[in-house]
LOTORZA-441599 format. One record per residue: x, y, z of N, C-alpha, C, O in turn. Coordinates in steps of 0.02 Angstrom, whole numbers, plus 32768, in hexadecimal, padded with zeros to 4 digits. Example, Ala and Ser with C-alpha at 12.3 -4.5 7.8 and 13.67 -1.06 7.14 Angstrom:
REM residues 2
82947EE4818682677F1F818682947F5B818682C87F5A81A7;82827F90816282AC7FCB816582858002818A829E80398192;
END
This chain:
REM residues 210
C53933852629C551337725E6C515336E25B7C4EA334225B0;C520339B25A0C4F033872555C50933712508C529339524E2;C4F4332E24FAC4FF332824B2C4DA33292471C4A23314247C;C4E03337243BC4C13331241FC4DA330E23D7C51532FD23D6;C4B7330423A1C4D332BC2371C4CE32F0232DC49332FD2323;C4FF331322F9C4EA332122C7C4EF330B22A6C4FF3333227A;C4EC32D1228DC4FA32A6224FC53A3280223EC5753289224F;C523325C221FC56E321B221BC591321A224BC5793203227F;C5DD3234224BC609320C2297C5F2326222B0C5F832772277;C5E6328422C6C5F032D222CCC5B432C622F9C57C32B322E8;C5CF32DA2342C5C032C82382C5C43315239AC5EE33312378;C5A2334623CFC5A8338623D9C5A233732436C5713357244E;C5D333832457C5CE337724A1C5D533A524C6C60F33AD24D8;C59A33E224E9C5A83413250FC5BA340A2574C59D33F425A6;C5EE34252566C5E1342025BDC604346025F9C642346025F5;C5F034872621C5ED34DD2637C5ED350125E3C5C634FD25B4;C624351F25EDC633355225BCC66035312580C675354F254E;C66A34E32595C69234B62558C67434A22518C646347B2521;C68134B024DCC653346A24AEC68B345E2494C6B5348B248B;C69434182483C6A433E32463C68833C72415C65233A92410;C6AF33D223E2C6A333BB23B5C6B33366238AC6E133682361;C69D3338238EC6AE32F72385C6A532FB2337C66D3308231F;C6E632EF2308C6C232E522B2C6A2330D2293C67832F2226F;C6A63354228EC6883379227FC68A33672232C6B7334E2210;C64C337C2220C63B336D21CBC66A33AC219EC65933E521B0;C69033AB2178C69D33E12139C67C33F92122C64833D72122;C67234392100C647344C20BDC65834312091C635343F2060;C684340C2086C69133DE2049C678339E2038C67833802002;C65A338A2084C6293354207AC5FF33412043C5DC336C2029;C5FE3301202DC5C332FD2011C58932DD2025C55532E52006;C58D32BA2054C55332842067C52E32C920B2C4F332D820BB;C56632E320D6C530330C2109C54E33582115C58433732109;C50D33702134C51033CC213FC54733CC216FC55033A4219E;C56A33FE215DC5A2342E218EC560343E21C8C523343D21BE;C582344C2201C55D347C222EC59E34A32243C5D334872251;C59734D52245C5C1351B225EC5B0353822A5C585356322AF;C5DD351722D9C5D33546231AC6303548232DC6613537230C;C62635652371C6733566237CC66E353D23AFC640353F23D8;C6A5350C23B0C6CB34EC23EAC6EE34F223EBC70C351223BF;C71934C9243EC75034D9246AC78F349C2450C7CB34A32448;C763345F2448C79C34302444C768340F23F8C72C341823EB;C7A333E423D1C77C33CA2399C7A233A12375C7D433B42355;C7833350237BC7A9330F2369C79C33092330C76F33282313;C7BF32E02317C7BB32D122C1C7ED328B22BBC82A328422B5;C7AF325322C1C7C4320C22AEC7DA31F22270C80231C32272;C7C73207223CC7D831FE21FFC7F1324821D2C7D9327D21E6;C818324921A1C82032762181C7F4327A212EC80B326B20F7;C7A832932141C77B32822106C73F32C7211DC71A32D7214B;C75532DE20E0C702331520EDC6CB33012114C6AB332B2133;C6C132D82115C68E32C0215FC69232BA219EC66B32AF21CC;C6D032C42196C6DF32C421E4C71132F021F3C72232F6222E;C731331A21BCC770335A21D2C75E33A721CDC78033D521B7;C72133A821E6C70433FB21D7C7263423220EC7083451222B;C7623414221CC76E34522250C75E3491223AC73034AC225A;C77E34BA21FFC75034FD2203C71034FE2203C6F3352F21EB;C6F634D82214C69134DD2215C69134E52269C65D34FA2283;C6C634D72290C6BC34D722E7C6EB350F2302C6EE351D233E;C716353422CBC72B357622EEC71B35A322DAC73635B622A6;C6E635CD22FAC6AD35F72306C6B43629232BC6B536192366;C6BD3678231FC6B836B02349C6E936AD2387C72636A72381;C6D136B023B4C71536A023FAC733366923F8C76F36702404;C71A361823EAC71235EB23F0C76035C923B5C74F35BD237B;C79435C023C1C7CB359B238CC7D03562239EC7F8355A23CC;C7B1352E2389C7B734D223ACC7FE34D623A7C81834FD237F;C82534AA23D0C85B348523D6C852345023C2C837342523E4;C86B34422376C84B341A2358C89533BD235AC8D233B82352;C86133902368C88B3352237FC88433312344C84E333A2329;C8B333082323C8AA32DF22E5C8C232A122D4C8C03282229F;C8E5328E2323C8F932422322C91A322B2360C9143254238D;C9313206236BC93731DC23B4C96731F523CCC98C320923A0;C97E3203240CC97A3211243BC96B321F248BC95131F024AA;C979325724ACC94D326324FBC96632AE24FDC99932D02503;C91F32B124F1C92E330824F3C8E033222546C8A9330B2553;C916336A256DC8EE33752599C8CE33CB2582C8FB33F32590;C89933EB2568C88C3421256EC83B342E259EC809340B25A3;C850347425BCC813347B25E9C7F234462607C7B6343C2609;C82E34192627C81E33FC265BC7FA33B22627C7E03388264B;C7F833A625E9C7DE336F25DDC810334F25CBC840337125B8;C815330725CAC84132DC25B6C82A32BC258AC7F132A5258F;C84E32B32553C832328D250BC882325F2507C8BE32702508;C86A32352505C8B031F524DBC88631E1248AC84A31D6247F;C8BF31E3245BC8A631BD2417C8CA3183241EC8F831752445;C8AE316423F4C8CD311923D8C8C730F223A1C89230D3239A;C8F330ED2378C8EF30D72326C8CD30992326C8E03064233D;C88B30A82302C86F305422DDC8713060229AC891308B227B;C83D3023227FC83D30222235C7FC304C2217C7D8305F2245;C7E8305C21E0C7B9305121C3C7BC305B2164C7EA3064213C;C7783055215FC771304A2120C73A308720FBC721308220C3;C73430B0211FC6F430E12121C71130E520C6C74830DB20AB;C6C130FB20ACC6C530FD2060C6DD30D22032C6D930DA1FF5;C7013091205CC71A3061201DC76C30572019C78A302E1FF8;C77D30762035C7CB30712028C7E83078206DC7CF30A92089;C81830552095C840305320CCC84F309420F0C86830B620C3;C84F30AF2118C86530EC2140C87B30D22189C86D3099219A;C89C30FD21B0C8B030EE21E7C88531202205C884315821EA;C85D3115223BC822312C225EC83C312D22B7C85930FB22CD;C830316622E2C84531752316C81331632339C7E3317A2319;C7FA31432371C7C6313B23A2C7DF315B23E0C819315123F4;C7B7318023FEC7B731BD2420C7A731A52462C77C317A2459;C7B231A92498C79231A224EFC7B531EC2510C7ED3204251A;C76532002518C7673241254DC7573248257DC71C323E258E;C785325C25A4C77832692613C75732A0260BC77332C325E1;C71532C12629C70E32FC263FC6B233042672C67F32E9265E;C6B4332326A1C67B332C26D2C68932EA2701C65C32DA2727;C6C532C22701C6B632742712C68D324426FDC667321D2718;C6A6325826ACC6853217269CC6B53204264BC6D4322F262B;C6AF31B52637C6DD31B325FDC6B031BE25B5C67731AE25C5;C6AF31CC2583C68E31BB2543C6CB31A32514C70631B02520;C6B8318624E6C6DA316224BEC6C4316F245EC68B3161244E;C6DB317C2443C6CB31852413C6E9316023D4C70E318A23B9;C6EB311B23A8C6EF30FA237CC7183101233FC74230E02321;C6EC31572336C700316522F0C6D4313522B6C69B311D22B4;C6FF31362296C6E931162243C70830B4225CC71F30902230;C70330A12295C72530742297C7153030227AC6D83027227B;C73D2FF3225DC72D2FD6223BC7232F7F2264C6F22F5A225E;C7652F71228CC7732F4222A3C7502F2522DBC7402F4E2306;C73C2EDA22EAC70A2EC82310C7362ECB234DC71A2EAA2379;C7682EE02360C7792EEE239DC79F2F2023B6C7C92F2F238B;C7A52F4423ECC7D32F7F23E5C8232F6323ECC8352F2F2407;C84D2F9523CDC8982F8E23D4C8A02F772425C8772F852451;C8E02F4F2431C8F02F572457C8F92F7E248BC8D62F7924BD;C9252FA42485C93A2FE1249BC904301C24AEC909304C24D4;C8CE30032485C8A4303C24A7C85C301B24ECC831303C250A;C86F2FBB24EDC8462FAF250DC8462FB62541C8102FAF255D;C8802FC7256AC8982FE625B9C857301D25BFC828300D25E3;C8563058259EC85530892599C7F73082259DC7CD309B25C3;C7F530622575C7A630432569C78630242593C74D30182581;C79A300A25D8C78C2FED260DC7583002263BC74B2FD72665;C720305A2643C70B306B2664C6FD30A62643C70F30E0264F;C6CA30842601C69630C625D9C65F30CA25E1C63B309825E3;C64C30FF25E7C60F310825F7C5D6311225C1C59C30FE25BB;C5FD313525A1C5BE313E2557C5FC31302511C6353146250A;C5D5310324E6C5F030E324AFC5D8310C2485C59D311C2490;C5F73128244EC5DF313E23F7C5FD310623B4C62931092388;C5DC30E523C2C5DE30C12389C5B630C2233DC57B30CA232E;C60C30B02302C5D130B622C2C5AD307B22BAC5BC304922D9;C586307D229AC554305A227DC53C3064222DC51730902217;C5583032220BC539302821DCC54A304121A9C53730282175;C575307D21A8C5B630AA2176C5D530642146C5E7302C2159;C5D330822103C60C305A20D9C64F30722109C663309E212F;C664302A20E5C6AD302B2119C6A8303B2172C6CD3064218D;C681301D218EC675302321E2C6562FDB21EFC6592FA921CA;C6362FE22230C6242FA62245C5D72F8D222DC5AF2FB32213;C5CD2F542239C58A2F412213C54C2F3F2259C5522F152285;C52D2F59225AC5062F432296C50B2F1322C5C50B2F1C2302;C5112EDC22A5C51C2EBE22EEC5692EA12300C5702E882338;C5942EA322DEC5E12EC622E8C5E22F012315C6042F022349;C5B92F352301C5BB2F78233BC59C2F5A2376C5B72F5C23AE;C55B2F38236BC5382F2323B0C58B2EF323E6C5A02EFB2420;C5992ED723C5C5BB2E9F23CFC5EB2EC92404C5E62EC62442;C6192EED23E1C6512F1123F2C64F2F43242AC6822F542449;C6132F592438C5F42F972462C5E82F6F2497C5EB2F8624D0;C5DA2F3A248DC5BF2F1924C6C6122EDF2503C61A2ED4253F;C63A2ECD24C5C6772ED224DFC6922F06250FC6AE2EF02541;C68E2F462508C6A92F912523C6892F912564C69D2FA82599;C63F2F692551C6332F7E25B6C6152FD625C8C6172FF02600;C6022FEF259AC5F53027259EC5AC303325D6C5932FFF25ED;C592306D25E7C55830832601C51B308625CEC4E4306C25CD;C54230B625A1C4FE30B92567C52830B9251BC55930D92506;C50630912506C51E30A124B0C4EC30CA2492C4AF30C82495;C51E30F9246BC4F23114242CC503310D23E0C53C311423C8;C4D5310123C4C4ED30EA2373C4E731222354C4B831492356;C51E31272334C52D314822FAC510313322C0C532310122B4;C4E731382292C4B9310F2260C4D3312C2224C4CF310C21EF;C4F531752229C4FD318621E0C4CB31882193C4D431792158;C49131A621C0C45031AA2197C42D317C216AC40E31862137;C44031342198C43330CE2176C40630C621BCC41430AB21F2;C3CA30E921A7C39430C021DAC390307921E8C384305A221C;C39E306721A8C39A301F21A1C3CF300321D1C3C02FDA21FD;C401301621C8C4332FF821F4C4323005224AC4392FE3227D;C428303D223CC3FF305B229BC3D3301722ADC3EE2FF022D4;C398300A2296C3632FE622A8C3902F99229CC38D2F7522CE;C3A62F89227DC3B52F45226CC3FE2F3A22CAC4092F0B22F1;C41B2F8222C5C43F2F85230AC41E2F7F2366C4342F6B239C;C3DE2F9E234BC3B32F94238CC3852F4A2385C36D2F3423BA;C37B2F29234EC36D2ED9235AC3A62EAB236FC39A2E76238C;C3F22EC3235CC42F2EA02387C4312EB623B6C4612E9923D0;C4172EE523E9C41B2F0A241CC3D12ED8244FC3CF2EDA248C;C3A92EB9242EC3702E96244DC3412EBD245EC3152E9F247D;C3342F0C2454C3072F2F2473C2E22F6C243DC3072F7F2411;C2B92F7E243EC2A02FC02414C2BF30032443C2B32FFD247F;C2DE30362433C2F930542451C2CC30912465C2A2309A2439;C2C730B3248DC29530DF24B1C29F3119247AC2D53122245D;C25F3142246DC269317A244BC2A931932438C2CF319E2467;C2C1319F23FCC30231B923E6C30E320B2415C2DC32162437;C32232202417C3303258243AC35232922418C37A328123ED;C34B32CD2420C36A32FE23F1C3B433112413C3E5332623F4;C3AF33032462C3DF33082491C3E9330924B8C3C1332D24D5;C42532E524EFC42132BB2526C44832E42550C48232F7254A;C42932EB2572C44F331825D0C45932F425EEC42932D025FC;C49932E5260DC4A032B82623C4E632D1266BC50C33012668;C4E1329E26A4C4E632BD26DAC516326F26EAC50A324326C0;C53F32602717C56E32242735C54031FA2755C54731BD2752;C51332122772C4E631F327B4C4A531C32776C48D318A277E;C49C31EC2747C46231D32705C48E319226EDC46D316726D1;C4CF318726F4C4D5314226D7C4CC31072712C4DC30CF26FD;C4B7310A2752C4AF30D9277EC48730A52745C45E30B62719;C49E30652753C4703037274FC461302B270AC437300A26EB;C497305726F8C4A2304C268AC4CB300C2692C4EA2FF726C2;C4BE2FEC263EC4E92FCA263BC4BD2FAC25E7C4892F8F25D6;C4F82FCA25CBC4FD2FD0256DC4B02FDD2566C4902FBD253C;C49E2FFC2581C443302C256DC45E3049253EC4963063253B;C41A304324FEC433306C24B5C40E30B324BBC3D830BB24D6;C42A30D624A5C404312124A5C41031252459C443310E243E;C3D1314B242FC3C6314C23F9C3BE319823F4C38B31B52404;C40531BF23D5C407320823CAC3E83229237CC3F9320F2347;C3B63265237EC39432672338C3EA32A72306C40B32D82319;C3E8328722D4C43432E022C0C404330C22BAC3CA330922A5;C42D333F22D6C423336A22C6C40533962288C3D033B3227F;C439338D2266C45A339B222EC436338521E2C454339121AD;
END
């Protein structure tokens, strides 16, 4: 599995001949770049140009099956469940989907734009045995650094990665609630079931792409 981070919630996850699109950015954006490739499957937590670029991820062969709110949906063998939280992305209330995906044997979890210092109910069953966290950080209307530190660390995850949404400030102010300077940011993480032995909420610091 390879991931990689393009900016704000917009997460890019390859794995064989699968990619996965998490939040893909719009061309209508204003705060970040579209990137244009094709994927297979493609979530969308909020309904906001920053995060609903599905035509930016269906590309040449490639038509995402595009997901846009809670649920349990199974394609090509991956399992994705949504689950309604809150948020506030940009200032004003939205209902925001947080995402957990099965696939290679292993879980990831994805936040969204999420606002609340704890997850829904209903989705904490589900949340019981993640392996890699995407959490925002630092977004108007999302969590505040150490609200995200706080909350990520509730989940029990293997590795968190922050979503910073191009607020260095808030990145760095997230890795002093985190207690550690985080190892070189990375452009992108390969990552294998056997590589999370002996994790436990390790921050990985992804550079966007984008």
């Amino acid at each position: 599995m390879v991931i990689t981070y393009q900016g704000g919630a917009f997460v890019k996850v390859q794995f064989g001949d699968i990619t996965l699109a998490v939040n893909p950015v719009s061309k209508d954006s204003k705060r970040f770049k579209p990137v244009r490739f094709g994927a297979d499957i493609a979530l969308v937590s909020i309904n906001d140009a920053d995060m609903n670029g599905l035509d930016q991820v269906s590309f040449g062969e490639k038509q995402a099956f595009a997901i846009t709110g809670p649920g349990e949906y199974e394609i090509k063998e991956v399992f994705i469940k949504g689950f309604k939280s809150d948020s506030r992305y940009g200032g004003e209330y939205r209902l925001n989907t947080l995402y957990t995906v099965h696939l290679e044997n292993m879980n990831l979890c994805f936040l969204g734009a999420h606002v609340g210092k704890d997850i829904p109910d209903d989705a904490s069953e589900a949340l019981d045995d993640v392996d890699v966290l995407f959490v925002p950080v630092g977004a108007e209307g999302t969590l505040s650094p150490a609200d995200a530190y706080k909350l990520a660390v509730k989940v029990e995850p293997k590795l968190i990665i922050p979503l910073s949404f191009g607020n260095s400030a808030a990145l760095k102010a997230f890795l002093k609630e985190a207690g550690e300077e985080a190892d070189k940011p990375q452009d992108k993480l390969t990552l294998k079931k056997k590589d999370l032995d002996g994790k436990e909420a390790d921050v990985v610091v992804l550079l966007p792409a984008a």
